[in-house]
N, C-alpha and C positions, 0 to 999 in steps of 0.2 A: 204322660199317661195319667191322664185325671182319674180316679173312681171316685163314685159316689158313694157316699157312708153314713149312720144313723149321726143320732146325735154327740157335740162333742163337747168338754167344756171350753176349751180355745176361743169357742165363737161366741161366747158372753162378751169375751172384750172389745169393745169398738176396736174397727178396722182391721179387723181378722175372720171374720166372717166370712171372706171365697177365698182364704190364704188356703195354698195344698195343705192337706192333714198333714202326711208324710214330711214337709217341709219342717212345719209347725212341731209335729212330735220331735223330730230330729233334733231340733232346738233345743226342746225340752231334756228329753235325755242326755244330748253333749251339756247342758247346764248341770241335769242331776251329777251325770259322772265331776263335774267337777270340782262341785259341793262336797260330794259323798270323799274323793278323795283328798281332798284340800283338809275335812276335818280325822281321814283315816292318818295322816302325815301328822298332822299340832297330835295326836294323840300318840302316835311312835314318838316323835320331838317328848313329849311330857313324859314318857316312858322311859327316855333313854338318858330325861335330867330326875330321873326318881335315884332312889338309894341303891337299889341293886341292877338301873342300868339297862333294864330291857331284856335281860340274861332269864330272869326264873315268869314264866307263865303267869296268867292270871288263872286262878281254882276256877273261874266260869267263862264260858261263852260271852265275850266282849266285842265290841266294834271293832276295835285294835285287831284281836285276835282272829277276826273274821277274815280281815283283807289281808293280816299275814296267812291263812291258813289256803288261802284263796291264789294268795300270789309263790307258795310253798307247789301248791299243786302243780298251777300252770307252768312253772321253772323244772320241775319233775318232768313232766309234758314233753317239754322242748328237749333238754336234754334226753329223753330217750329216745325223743324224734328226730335229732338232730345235732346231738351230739354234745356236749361239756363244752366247746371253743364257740361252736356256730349259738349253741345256745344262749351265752353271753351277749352273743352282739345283738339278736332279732328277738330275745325276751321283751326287749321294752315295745317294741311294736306289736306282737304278738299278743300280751299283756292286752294291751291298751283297743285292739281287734276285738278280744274277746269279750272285753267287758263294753263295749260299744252294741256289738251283738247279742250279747246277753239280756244287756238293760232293754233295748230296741224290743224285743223277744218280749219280753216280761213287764214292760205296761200295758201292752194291750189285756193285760190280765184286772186291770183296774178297770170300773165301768166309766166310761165317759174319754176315754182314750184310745188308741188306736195303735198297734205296732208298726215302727215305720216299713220296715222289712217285711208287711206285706203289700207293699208295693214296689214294681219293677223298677220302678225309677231308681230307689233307697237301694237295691240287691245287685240291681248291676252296677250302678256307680262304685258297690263295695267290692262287686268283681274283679270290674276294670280298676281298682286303687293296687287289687293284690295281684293283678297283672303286670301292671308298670312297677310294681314296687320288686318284685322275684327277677323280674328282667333286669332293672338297674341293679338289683345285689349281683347277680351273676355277671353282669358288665364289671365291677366293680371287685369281686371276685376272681377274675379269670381272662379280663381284657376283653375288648370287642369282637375280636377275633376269634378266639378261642369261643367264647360264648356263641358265635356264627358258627365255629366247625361243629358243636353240640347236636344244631338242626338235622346235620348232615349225615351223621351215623359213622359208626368207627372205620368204616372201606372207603374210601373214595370214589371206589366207582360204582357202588350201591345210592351215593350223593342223589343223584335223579330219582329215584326209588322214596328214599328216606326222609329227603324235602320236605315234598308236599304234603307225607303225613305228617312232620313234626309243624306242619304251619298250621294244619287242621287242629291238633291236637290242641295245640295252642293257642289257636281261637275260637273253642270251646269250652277250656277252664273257667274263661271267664265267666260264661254262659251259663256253663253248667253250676257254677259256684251260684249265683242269682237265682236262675230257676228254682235249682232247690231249696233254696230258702226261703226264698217267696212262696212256692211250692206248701211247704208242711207250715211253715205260721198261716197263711189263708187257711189252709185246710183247720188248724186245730181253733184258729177263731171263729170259725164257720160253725164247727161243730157245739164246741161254746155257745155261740147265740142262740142255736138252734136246742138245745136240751136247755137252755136259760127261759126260751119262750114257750117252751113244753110244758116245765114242772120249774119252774121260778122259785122254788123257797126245798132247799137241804140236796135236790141232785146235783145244782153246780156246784156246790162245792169240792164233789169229785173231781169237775171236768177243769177245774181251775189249778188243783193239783196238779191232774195230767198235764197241766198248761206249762208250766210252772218246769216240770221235768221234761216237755219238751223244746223250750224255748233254750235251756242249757243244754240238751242234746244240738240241737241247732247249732248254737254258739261253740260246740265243741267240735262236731263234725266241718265246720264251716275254716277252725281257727287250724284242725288237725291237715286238712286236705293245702292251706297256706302253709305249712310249714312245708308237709312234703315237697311241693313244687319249689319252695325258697332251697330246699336240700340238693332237688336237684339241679335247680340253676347253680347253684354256687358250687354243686362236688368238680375237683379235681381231677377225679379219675375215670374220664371217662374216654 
């Protein structure tokens, strides 16, 4: 699914010039995330060889303190969504979701860049990641079996009934997870460009904000609707 797009900087560099945006951004961001956390860990590590250990806070808003306060939340998150045991195990993918989406969301906020997530390609390949990935925890959780009686609804002989809605259901998540995220970043970069090329100098700095709070609504709504589905492949009780 090609689109076509203003200008970008990627395409300064020889031999990227017809490479996908979205390819090209994706690169970019999986590299930022793992700069940005490579140096947020040597900064815990220095933290935790200081004198007091990593125990008492820093009096300001620090790097360190940002990606604990960040990864404090998201652990909050999970565990209300999913409970204190489930939370442990599907933190570190969850984690790692968010801030994939996040960062994706939030360059397009810089000029000469593009969020990859607004294109279909980028949304649904992260659909279908968090499709196969709720499927396997619930295989893995609960057996193949049991995971296959799930489809089928708690009577047996409603099984014909309950099917074919749990097939649809389910091959929508993934869809629906995509669409709408591709959905509201197009839309909020859209609107961006368009009051950028209106009044160019003091109103986008609004629209950049708004950008800004909805690229982490995005990423939250996105990471909140993966857990539930992971809750419910894996529950027990059903």
């Amino acid at each position: 699914m090609h689109e076509s797009h203003g200008f970008n900087w990627y395409t300064l560099i020889p031999g990227l010039e017809h490479a996908p945006a979205h390819v090209v951004h994706s690169l970019i961001v999986a590299g930022l995330m793992v700069i940005t956390m490579s140096i947020a860990r040597l900064s815990l590590a220095k933290a935790h060889a200081s004198k007091d250990g990593a125990i008492l806070p820093a009096p300001t808003l620090t790097y360190r303190n940002f990606f604990e306060i960040l990864a404090e939340k998201l652990f909050g998150l999970c565990e209300q969504t999913m409970g204190l045991h489930e939370a442990k195990i599907f933190y570190p993918f969850i984690g790692a979701l968010f801030c994939y989406v996040f960062f994706s969301n939030l360059i397009g906020s810089i000029p000469g860049f593009l969020p990859p997530t607004d294109n279909l390609n980028t949304t649904f390949a992260l659909g279908l990641f968090v499709f196969v990935y709720y499927n396997v925890a619930g295989i893995k959780a609960n057996g193949l079996i049991t995971h296959l009686k799930h489809l089928m609804g708690p009577v047996w002989w409603l099984a014909w009934l309950i099917l074919p809605i749990e097939i649809v259901s389910h091959v929508f998540r993934p869809l629906s997870l995509g669409l709408r995220l591709r959905g509201n970043i197009m839309g909020d970069h859209v609107v961006l460009g368009v009051f950028n090329g209106l009044v160019p100098i003091g109103l986008p700095v609004i629209f950049l904000g708004l950008g800004v709070f909805v690229a982490f609504i995005q990423a939250f709504v996105f990471c909140l609707m993966t857990m539930v589905y992971i809750s419910l492949s894996t529950a027990h009780d059903h």
